[in-house]
C-alpha positions as CSV (number, residue, x, y, z in Angstrom):
1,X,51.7,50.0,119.5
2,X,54.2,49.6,122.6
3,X,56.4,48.7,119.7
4,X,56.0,51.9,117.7
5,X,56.4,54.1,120.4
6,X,59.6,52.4,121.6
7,X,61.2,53.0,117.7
8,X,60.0,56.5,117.6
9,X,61.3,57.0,121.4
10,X,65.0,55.6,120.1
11,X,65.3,57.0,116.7
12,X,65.0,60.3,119.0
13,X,67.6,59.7,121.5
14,X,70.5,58.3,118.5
15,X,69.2,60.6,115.7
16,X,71.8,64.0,115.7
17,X,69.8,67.3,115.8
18,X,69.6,69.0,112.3
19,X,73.1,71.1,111.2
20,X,74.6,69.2,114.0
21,X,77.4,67.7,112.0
22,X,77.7,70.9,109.6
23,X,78.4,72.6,112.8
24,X,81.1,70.2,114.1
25,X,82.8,70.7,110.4
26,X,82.6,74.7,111.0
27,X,84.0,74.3,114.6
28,X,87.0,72.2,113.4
29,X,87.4,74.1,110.6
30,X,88.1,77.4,112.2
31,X,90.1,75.8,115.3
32,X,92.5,74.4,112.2
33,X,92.3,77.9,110.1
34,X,93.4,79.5,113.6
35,X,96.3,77.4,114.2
36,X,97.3,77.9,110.6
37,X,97.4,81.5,110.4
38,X,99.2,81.7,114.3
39,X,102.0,79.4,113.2
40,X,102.4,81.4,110.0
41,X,102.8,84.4,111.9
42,X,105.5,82.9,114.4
43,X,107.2,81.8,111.1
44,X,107.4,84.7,108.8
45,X,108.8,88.0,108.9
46,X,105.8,89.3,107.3
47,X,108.0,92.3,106.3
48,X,108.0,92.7,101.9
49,X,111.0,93.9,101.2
50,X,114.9,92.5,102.0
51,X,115.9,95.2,104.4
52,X,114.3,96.0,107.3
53,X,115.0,99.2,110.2
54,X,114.6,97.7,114.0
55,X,114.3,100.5,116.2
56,X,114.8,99.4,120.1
57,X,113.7,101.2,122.9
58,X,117.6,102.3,124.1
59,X,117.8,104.3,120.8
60,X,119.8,101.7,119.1
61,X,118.3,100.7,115.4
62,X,119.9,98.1,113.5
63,X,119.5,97.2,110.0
64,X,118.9,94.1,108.4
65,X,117.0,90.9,107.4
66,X,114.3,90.1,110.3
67,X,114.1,86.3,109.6
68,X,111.3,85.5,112.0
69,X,109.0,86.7,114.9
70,X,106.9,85.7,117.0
71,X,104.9,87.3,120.5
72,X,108.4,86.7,122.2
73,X,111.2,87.8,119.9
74,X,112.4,88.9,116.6
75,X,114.9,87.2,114.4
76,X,117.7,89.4,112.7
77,X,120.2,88.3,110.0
78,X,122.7,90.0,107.7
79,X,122.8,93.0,110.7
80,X,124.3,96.2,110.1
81,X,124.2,99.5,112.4
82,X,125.5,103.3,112.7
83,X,128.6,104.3,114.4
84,X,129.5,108.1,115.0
85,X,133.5,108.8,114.6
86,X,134.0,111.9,116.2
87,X,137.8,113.5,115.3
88,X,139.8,112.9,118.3
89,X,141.7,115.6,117.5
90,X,140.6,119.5,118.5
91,X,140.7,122.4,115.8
92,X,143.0,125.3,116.0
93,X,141.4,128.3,117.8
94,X,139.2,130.2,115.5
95,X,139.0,127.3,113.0
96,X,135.6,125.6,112.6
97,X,135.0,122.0,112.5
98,X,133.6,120.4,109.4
99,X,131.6,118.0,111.0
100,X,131.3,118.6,114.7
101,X,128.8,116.2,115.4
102,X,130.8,113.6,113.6
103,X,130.6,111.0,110.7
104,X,128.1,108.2,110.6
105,X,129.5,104.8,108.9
106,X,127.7,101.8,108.6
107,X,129.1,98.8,110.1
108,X,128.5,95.4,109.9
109,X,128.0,93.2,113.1
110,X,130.6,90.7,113.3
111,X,133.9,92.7,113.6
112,X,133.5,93.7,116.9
113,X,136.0,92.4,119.6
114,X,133.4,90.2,121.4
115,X,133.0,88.1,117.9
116,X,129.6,88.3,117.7
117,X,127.1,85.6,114.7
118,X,125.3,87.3,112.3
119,X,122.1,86.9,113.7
120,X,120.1,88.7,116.7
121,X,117.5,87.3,118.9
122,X,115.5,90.6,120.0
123,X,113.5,90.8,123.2
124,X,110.1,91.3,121.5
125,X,109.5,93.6,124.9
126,X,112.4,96.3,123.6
127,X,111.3,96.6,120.1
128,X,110.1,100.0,119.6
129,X,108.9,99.6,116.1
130,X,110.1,97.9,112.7
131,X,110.2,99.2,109.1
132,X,110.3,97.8,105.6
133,X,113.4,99.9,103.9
134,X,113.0,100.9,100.7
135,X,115.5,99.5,98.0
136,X,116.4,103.1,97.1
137,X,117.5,103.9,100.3
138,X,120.9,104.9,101.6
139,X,121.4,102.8,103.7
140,X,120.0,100.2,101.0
141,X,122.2,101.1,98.7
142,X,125.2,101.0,101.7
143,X,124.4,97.5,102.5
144,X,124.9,96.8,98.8
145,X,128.0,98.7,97.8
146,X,129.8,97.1,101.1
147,X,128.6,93.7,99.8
148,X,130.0,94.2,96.5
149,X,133.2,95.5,97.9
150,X,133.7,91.8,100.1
């Protein structure tokens, strides 16, 4: 009887409770399905088309190919932005500008006098907001013509 009770006493302390092991699968299933899905957001752009707007918080946007991001920055390639040319030179008295406010030009980071890669590491923190641009779009279609024209 001693004998019995000390088999029944021991199967008690080494057998697992029942749905223990499913629940260790589950738990290491979801920490692995977690770290997944965080790496693939660091990784991708997540954007769906090839142009993208990036709109920082000076007012500056630049256009291009966001490569990566992640919580701390955003990767940019392929980088393109607006400049104004204002005419230097004043109208005549009584004779209207065409375009007082200027002309807006695309340009294509890379030819300034600094020298500067093709590629941007943004300060997630200055990021305003970032848009998918539509292949239709003007300054699609700018990106395109000026790439043809290389």
């Amino acid at each position: 009887m001693a004998n019995e009770a000390s088999e029944s006493s021991a199967k008690r302390r080494s057998g697992a409770r029942p749905g223990a092991g499913l629940l260790g699968v589950v738990v290491v299933v979801v920490i692995l399905a977690a770290g997944w899905l965080m790496m693939s957001q660091n990784s991708l752009s997540g954007f769906k088309k090839d142009y993208q707007a990036i709109f920082l918080t000076n007012g500056q946007v630049y256009f291009g190919q966001v490569a990566s991001q992640n919580n701390a920055e955003v990767v940019v390639s392929d980088i393109y932005y607006l400049q104004v040319t204002r005419p230097l030179q004043q109208t005549e008295e009584g004779q209207q500008q065409a375009n007082p406010q200027g002309e807006l030009s695309l340009v294509k980071l890379g030819n300034e006098l600094h020298g500067p890669t093709d590629s941007m590491f943004v300060n997630r923190d200055h990021v305003l907001f970032i848009e998918d641009l539509k292949d239709d779009s003007n300054v699609v279609q700018a990106i395109i013509n000026y790439k043809s024209g290389q």
